[in-house]
C-alpha positions in Angstrom: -34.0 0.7 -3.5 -32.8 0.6 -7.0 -29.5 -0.2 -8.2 -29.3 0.4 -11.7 -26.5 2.8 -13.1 -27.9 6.4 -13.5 -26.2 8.5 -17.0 -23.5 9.3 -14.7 -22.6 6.0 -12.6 -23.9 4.3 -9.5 -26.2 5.7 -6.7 -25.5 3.4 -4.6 -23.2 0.1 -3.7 -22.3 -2.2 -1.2 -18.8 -3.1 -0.5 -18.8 -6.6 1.0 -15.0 -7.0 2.9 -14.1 -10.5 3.8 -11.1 -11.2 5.9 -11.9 -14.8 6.1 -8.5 -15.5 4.0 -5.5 -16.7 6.0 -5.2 -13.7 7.7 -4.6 -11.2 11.4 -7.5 -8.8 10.3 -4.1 -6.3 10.1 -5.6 -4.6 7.2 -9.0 -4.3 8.5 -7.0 -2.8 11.8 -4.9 -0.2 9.6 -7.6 0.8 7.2 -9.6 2.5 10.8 -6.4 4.9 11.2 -7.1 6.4 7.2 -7.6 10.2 7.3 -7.2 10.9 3.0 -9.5 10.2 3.2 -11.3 8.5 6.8 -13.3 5.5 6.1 -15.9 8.1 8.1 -16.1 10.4 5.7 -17.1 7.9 2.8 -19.9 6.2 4.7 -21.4 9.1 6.0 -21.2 10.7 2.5 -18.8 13.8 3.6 -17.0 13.3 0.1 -19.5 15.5 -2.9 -19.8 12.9 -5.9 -19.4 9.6 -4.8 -22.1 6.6 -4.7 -24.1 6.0 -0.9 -21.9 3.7 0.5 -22.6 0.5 2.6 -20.0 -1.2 3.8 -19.9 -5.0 5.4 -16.9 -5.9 7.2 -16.6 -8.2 10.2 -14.6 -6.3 12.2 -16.6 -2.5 12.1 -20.2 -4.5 11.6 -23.1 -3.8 14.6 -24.3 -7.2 12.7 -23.4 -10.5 14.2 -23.9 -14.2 13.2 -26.8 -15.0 10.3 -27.5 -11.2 10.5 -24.1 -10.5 9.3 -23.7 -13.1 6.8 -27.2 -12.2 4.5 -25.6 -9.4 2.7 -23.0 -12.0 0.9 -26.0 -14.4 0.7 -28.0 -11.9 -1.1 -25.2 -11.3 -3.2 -23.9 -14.9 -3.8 -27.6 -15.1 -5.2 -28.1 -11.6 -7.3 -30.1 -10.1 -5.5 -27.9 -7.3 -4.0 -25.8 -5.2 -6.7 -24.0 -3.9 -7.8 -21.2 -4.0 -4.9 -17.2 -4.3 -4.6 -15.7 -7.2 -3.2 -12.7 -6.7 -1.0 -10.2 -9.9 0.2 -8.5 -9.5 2.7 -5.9 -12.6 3.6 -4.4 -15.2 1.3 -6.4 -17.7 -0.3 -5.5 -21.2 0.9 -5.8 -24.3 -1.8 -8.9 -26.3 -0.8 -8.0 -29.2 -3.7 -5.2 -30.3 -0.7 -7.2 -29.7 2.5 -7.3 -33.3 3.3 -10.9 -34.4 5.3 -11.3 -31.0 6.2 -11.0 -27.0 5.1 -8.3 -24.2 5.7 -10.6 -21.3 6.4 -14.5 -20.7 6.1 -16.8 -17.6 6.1 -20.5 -19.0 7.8 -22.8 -21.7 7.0 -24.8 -23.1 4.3 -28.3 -22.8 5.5 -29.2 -25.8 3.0 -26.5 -28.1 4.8 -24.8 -26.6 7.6 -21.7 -27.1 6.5 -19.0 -23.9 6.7 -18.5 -22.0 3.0 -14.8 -21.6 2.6 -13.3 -18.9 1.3 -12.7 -20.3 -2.4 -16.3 -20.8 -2.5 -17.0 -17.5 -1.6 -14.9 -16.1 -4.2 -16.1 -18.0 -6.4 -19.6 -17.0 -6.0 -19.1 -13.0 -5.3 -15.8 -12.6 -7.8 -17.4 -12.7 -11.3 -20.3 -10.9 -10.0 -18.8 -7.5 -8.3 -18.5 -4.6 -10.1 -15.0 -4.4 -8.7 -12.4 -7.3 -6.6 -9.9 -5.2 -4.5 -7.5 -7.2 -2.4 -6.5 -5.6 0.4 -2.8 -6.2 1.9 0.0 -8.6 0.7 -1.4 -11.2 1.7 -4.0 -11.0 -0.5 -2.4 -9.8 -3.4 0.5 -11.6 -3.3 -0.1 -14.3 -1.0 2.5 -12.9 1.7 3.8 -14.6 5.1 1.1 -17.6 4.7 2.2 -18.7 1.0 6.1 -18.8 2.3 7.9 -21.8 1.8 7.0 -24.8 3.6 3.2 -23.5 4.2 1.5 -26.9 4.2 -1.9 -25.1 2.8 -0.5 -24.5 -1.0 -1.6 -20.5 0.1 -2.0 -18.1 -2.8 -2.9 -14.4 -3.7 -5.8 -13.4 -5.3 -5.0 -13.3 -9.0 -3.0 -16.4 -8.8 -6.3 -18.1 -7.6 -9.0 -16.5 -10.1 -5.9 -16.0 -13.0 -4.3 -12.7 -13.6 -6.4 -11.9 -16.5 -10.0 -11.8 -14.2 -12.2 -9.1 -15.2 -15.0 -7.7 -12.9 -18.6 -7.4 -14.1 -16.9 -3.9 -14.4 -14.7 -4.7 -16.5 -12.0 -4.5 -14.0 -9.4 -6.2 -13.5 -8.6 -6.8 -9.8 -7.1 -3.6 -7.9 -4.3 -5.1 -5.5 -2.7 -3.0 -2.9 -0.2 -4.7 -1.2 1.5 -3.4 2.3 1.7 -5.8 5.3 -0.8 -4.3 6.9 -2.0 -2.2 3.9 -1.0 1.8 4.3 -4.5 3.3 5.4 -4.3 5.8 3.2 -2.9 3.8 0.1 -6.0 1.7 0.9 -8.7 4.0 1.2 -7.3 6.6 -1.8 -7.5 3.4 -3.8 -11.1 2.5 -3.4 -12.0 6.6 -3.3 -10.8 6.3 -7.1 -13.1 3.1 -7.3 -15.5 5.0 -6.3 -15.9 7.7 -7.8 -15.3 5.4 -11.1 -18.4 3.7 -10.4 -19.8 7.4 -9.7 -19.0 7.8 -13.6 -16.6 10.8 -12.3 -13.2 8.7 -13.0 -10.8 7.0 -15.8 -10.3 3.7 -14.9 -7.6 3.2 -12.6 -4.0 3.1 -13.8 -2.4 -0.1 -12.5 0.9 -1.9 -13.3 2.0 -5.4 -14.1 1.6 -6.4 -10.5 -2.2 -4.7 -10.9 -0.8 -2.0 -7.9 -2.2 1.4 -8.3 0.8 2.7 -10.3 0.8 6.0 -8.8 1.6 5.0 -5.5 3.8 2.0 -6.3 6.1 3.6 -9.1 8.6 4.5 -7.0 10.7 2.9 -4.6 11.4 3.5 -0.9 15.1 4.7 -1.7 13.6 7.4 -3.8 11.6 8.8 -0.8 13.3 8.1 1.7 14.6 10.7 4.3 18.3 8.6 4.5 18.8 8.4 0.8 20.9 11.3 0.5 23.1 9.3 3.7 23.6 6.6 0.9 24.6 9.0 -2.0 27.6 10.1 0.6 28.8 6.7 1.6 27.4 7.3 4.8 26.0 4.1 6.9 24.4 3.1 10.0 26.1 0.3 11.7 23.2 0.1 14.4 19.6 0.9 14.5 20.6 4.3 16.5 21.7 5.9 13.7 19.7 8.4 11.6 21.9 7.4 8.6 21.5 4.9 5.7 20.5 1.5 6.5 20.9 -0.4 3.9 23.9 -2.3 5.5 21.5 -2.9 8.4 19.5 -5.1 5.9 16.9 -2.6 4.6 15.4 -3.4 0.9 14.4 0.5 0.3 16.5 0.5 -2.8 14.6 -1.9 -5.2 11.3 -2.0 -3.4 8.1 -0.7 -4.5 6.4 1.6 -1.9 5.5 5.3 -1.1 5.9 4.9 2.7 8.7 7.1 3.5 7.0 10.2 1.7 3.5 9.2 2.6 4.7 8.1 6.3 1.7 5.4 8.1 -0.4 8.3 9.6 -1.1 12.0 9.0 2.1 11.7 7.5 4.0 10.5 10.4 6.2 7.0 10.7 7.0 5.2 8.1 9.4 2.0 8.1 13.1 4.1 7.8 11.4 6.7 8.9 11.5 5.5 12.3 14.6 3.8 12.3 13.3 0.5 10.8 14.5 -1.2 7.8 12.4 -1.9 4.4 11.6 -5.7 3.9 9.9 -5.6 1.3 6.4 -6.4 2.2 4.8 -4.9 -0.6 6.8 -6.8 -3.2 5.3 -9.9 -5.0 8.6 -12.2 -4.0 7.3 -11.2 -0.1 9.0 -12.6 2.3 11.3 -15.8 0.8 13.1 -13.1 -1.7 13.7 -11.0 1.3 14.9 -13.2 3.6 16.9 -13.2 6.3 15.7 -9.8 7.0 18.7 -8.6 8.8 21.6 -9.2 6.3 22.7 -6.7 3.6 20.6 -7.4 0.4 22.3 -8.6 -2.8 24.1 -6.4 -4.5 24.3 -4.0 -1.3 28.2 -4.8 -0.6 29.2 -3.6 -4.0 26.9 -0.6 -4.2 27.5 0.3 -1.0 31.3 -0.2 -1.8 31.5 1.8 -4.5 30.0 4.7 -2.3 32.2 4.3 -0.1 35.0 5.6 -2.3 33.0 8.4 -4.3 30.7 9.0 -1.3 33.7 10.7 1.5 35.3 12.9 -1.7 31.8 14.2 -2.1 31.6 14.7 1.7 34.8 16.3 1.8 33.9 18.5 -1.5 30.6 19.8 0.5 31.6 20.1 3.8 34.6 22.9 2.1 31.6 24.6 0.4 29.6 24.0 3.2 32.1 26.1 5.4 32.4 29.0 3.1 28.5 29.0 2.6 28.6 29.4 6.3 30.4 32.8 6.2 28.9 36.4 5.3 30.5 38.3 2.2 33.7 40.5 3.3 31.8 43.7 1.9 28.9 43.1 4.8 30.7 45.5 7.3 30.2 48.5 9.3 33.7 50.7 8.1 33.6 53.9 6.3 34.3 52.8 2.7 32.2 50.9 0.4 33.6 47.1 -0.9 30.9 45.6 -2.3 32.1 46.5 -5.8 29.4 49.2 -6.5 29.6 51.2 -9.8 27.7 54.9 -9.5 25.8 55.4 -13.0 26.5 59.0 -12.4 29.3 61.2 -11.4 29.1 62.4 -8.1 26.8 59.9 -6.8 
């Protein structure tokens, strides 16, 4: 089996997944439900152009134990290339682990002893052709880096430095989301994909490394209850199909395409459903966002100042509103003709 680049890209490449990181496996879990496309349809090869795929991930392998693990052997050791390298959980600090280790991924077959994480990274980072991290915690660090963690927990880029470059060239692709959006995911690594196909750009990413097209917007901006917050119009419960943002929700300065992308086919979607945003794809995720229930800075004199413009606009549209609800007086079914028309010719 050869693995060398053809004039166009790669034939074939591995994608080795750990969620070894201080993780749930959510991201693993969410990235099953994709359908933009399925995580079927790129390993069976369903989508023209791309690269053979093989995929290693704990949670979808038919591998168990040493079987499992020789993939990221072979790879620790160059013998299995080119491949990406997904994370998936944040990455504890092993210089504080006391007599022992956060979080491990196998054995050493030389020692015995359990390979963390860090060592992992270390090993498959500089040599993948591309280093995705999957979910906030990964990128970002998330719920396990929060203040008071007592294991010094860390994103990706803050561990191998925010200017790491693949073998690639790449810099690592983070896409955040607590779990990760399927389809946010798995769109990601199609244009991966088809990049190391030789049929792609590079992919456009921001200062956070997030795939700019799906993270240049903010919730507010798609969201179904926006145009509730432009009228002055707010829940005061969780019944409500109006604007939460007095209920607590972030949607207004937080970068995500949930409420137009919704979690599957389209459907759900934090305010979408009645829930409010909490900003789990942001970097500051979750101590800048918390306590999740109270109105976000800033939201009692935005949402003040709608509440004087917001009810004369209401009352402005609801009088157009009425008159838009009534047919034309020249729409009847009398004798003469009202609807001012002028004959070009006499007679007519």
């Amino acid at each position: 089996m050869s693995f060398e680049p053809t004039t166009t890209g790669f034939e074939e490449i591995h994608i080795l997944w750990t969620s070894e990181g201080m993780s749930c496996d959510g991201d693993s879990v969410s990235v099953t439900a994709a359908s933009l496309p399925s995580l079927e349809d790129v390993l069976l090869g369903a989508i023209p152009g791309l690269p053979k795929v093989h995929l290693h991930n704990k949670v979808l392998a038919y591998e168990t134990g040493d079987a499992f693990m020789e993939a990221f052997h072979q790879a620790a050791r160059g013998e299995l290339a080119p491949f990406i390298f997904v994370v998936e959980g944040s990455v504890p600090n092993e210089n504080i682990n006391g007599d022992g280790y956060w979080t491990s991924m196998g054995n050493d077959p030389e020692t015995g002893e359990p390979i963390t994480l860090n060592q992992w990274i270390d090993r498959l980072a500089p040599r993948a052709w591309a280093v995705v991290a999957a979910g906030t915690c990964a990128t970002y660090g998330g719920i396990h880096a929060m203040a008071g963690n007592p294991t010094g927990c860390m994103g990706l880029a803050d561990y191998l430095g925010w200017d790491f470059r693949s073998a690639g060239g790449l810099p690592i692709v983070n896409i955040p989301g607590c779990p990760v959006q399927p389809d946010n995911f798995m769109e990601t690594l199609l244009w991966v994909l088809h990049q190391a196909a030789g049929l792609a750009p590079t992919i456009p990413l921001d200062e956070q490394l997030r795939p700019t097209w799906l993270f240049g917007k903010t919730v507010h901006e798609g969201c179904d209850r926006g145009s509730y917050y432009e009228q002055g119009d707010f829940a005061r419960d969780y019944n409500s199909p109006k604007c939460l943002v007095k209920a607590g929700c972030w949607g207004p300065v937080v970068n995500c395409n949930v409420t137009k992308r919704g979690w599957m086919d389209g459907i759900g979607g934090c305010p979408n459903v009645g829930g409010i945003c909490i900003g789990c794809t942001m970097p500051g995720f979750p101590d800048k966002f918390m306590p999740f229930m109270d109105e976000p800075p800033g939201a009692g004199l935005s949402s003040g100042l709608m509440g004087v413009y917001g009810p004369f606009i209401r009352t402005m549209r609801s009088i157009t509103n009425r008159s838009a609800n009534k047919e034309p007086k020249w729409r009847h079914n009398r004798s003469e003709l009202t609807s001012g028309f002028q004959p070009h010719w006499p007679g007519r």
